[in-house]
N, CA, C and O atoms as a GROMACS GRO file, in nm:
protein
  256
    1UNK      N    1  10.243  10.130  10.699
    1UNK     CA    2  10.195  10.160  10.567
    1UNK      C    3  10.105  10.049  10.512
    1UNK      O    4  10.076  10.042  10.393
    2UNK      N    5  10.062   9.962  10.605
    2UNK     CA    6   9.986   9.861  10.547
    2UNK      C    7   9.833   9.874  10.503
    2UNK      O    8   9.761   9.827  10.415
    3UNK      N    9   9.824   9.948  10.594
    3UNK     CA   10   9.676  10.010  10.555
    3UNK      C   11   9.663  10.118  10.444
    3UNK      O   12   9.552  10.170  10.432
    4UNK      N   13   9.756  10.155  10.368
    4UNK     CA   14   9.758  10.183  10.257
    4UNK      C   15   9.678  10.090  10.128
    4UNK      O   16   9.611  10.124  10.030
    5UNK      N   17   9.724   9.959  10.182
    5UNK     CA   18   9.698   9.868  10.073
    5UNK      C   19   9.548   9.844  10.067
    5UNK      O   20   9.497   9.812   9.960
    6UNK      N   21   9.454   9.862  10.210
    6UNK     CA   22   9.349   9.830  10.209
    6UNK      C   23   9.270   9.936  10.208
    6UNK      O   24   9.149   9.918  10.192
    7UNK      N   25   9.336  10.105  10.231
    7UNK     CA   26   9.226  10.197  10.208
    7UNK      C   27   9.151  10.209  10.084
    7UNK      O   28   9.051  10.281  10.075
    8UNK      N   29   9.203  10.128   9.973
    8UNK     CA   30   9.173  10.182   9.863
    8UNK      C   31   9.055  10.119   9.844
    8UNK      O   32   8.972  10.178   9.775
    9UNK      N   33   9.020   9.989   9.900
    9UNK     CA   34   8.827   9.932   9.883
    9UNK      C   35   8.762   9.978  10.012
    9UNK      O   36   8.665   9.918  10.059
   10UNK      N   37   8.821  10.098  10.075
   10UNK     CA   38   8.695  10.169  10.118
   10UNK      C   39   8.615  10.257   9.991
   10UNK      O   40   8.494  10.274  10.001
   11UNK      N   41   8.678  10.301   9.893
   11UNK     CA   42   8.632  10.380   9.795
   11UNK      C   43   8.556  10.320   9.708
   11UNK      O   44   8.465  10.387   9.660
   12UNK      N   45   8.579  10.130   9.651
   12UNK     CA   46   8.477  10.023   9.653
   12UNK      C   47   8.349  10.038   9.746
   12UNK      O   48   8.230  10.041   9.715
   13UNK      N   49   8.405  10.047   9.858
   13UNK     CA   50   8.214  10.038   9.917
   13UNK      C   51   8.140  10.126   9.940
   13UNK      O   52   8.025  10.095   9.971
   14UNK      N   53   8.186  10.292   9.933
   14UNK     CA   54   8.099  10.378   9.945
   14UNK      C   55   8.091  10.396   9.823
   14UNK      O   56   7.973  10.433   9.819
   15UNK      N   57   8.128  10.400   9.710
   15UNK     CA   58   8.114  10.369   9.544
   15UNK      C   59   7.960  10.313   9.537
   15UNK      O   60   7.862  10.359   9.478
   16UNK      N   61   7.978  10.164   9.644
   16UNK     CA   62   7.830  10.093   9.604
   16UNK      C   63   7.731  10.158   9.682
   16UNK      O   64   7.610  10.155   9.661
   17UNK      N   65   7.783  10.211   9.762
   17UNK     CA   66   7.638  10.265   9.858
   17UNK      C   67   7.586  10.459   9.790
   17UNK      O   68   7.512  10.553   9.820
   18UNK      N   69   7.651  10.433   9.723
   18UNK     CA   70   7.623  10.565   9.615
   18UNK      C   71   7.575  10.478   9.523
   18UNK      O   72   7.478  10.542   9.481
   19UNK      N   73   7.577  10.371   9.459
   19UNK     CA   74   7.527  10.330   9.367
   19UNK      C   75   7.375  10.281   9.429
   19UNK      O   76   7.287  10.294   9.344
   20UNK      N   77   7.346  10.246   9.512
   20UNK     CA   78   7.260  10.198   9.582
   20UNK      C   79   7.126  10.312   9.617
   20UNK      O   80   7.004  10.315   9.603
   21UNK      N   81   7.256  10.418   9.681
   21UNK     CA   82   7.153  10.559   9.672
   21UNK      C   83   7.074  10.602   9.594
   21UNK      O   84   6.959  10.640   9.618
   22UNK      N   85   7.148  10.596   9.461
   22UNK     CA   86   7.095  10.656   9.359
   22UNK      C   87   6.994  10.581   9.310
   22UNK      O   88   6.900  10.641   9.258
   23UNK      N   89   6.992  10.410   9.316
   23UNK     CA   90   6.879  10.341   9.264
   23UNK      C   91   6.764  10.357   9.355
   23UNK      O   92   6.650  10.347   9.308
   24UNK      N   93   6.781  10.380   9.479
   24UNK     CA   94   6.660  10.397   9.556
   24UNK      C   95   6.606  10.512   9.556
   24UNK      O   96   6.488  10.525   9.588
   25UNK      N   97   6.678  10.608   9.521
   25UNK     CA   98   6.591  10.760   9.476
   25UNK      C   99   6.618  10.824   9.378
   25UNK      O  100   6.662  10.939   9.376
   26UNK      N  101   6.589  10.745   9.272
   26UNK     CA  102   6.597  10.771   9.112
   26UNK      C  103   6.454  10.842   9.106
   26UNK      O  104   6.431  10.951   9.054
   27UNK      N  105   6.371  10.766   9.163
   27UNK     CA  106   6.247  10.807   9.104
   27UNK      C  107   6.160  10.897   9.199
   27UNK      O  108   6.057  10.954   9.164
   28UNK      N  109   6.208  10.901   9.308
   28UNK     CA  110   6.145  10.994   9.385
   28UNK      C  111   6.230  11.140   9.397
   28UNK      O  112   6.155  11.238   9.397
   29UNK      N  113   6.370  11.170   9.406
   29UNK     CA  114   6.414  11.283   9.418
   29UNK      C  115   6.549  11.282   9.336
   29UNK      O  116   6.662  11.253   9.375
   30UNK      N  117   6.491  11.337   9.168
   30UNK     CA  118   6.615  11.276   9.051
   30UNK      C  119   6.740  11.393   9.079
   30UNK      O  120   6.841  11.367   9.014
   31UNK      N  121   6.751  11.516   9.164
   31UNK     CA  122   6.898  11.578   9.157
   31UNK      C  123   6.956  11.494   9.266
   31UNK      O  124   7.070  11.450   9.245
   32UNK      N  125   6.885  11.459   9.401
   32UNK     CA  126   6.966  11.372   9.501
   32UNK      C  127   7.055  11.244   9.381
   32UNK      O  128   7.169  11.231   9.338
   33UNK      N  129   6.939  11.178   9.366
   33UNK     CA  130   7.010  11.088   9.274
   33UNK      C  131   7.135  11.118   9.184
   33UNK      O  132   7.242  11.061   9.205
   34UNK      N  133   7.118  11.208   9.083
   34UNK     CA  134   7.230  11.277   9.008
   34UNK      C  135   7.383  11.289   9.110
   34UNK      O  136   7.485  11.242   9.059
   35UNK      N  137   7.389  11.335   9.213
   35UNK     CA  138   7.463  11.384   9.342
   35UNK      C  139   7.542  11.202   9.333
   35UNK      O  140   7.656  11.167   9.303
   36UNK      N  141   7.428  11.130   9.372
   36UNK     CA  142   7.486  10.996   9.410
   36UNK      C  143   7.531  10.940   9.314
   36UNK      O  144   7.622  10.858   9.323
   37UNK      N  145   7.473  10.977   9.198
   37UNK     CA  146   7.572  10.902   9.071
   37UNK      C  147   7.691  10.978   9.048
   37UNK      O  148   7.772  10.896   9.004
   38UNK      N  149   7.750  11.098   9.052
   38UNK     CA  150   7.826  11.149   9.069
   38UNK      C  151   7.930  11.128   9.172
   38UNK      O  152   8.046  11.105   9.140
   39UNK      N  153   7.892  11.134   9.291
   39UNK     CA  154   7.992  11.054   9.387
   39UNK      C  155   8.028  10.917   9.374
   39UNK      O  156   8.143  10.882   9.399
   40UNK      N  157   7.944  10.836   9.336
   40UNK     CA  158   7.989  10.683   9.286
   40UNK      C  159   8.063  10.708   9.151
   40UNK      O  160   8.125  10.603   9.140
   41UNK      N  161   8.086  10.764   9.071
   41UNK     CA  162   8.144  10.780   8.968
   41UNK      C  163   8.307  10.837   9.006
   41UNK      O  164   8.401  10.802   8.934
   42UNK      N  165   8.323  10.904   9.096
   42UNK     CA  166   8.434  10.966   9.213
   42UNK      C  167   8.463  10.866   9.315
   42UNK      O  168   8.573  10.856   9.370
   43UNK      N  169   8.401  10.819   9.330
   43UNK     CA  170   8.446  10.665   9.448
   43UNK      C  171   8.503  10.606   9.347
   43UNK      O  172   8.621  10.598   9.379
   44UNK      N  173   8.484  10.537   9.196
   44UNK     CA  174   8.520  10.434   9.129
   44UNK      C  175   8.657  10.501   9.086
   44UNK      O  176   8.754  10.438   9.129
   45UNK      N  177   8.689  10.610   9.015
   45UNK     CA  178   8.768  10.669   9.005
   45UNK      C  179   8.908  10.700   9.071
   45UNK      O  180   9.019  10.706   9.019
   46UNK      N  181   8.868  10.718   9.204
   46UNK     CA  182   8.944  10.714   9.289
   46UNK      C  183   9.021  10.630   9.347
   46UNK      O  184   9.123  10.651   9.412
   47UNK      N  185   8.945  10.491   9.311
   47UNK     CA  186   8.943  10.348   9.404
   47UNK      C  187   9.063  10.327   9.270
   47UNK      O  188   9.177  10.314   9.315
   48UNK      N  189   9.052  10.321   9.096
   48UNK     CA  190   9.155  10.279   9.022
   48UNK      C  191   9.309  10.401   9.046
   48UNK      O  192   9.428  10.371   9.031
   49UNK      N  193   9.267  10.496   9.074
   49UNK     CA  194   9.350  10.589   9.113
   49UNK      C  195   9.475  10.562   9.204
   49UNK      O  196   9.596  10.581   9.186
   50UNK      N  197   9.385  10.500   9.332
   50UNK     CA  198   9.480  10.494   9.448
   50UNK      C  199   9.546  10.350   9.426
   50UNK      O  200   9.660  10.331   9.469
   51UNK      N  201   9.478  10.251   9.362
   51UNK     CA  202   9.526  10.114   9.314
   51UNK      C  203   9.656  10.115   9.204
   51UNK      O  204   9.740  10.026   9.189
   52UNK      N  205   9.644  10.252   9.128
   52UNK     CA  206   9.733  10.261   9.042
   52UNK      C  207   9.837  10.291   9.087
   52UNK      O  208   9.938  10.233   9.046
   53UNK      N  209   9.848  10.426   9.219
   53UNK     CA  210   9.962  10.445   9.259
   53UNK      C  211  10.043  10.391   9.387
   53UNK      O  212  10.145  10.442   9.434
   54UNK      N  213   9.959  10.250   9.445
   54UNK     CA  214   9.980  10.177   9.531
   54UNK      C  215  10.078  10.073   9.429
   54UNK      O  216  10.161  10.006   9.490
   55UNK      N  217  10.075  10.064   9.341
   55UNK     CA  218  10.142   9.937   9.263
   55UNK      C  219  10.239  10.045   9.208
   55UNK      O  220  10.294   9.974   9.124
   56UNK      N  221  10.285  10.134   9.198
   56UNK     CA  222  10.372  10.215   9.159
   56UNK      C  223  10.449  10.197   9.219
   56UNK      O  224  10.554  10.142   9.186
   57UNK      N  225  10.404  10.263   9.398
   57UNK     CA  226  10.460  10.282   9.508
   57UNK      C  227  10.520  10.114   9.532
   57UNK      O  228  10.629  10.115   9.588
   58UNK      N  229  10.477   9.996   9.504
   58UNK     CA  230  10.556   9.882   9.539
   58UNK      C  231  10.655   9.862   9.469
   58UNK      O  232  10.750   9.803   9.520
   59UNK      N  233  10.661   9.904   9.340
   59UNK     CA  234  10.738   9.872   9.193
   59UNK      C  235  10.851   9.893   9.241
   59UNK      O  236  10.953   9.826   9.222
   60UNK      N  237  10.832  10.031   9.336
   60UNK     CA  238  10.953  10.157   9.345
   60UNK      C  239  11.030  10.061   9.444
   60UNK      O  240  11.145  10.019   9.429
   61UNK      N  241  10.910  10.025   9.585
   61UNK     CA  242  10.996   9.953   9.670
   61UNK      C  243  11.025   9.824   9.640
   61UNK      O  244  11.091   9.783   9.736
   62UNK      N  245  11.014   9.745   9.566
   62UNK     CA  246  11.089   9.614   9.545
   62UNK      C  247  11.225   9.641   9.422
   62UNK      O  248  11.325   9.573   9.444
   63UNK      N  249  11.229   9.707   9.336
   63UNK     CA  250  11.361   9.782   9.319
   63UNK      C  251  11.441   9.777   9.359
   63UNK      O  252  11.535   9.710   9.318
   64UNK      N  253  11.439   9.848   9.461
   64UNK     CA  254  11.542   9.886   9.537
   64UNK      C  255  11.592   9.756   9.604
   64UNK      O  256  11.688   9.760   9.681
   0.00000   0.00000   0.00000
């Protein structure tokens, strides 16, 4: 289960490479862009998501 702890900044780095997307084709193709700000907005989301219930999930196991 250790790799639990570290899947969650994969959602950090494709976050930035959606953020990245979107700055490089803002101005040439603005719905692609829209798409990529949208998925980086779902990467960041996700990334506090899974961080939230990874520290849950420890709370539970040091408890015990």
């Amino acid at each position: 289960m250790k790799y639990l702890k570290f899947s969650q900044y994969i959602y950090i780095i494709a976050g930035l490479y959606f953020l990245y997307d979107c700055i490089a084709t803002w101005n040439a193709d603005r719905s692609h862009a829209y798409l990529s700000l949208f998925l980086f907005a779902l990467a960041t989301f996700m990334f506090f998501f899974r961080r939230h219930f990874h520290k849950k999930y420890d709370d539970r196991n040091n408890k015990q």
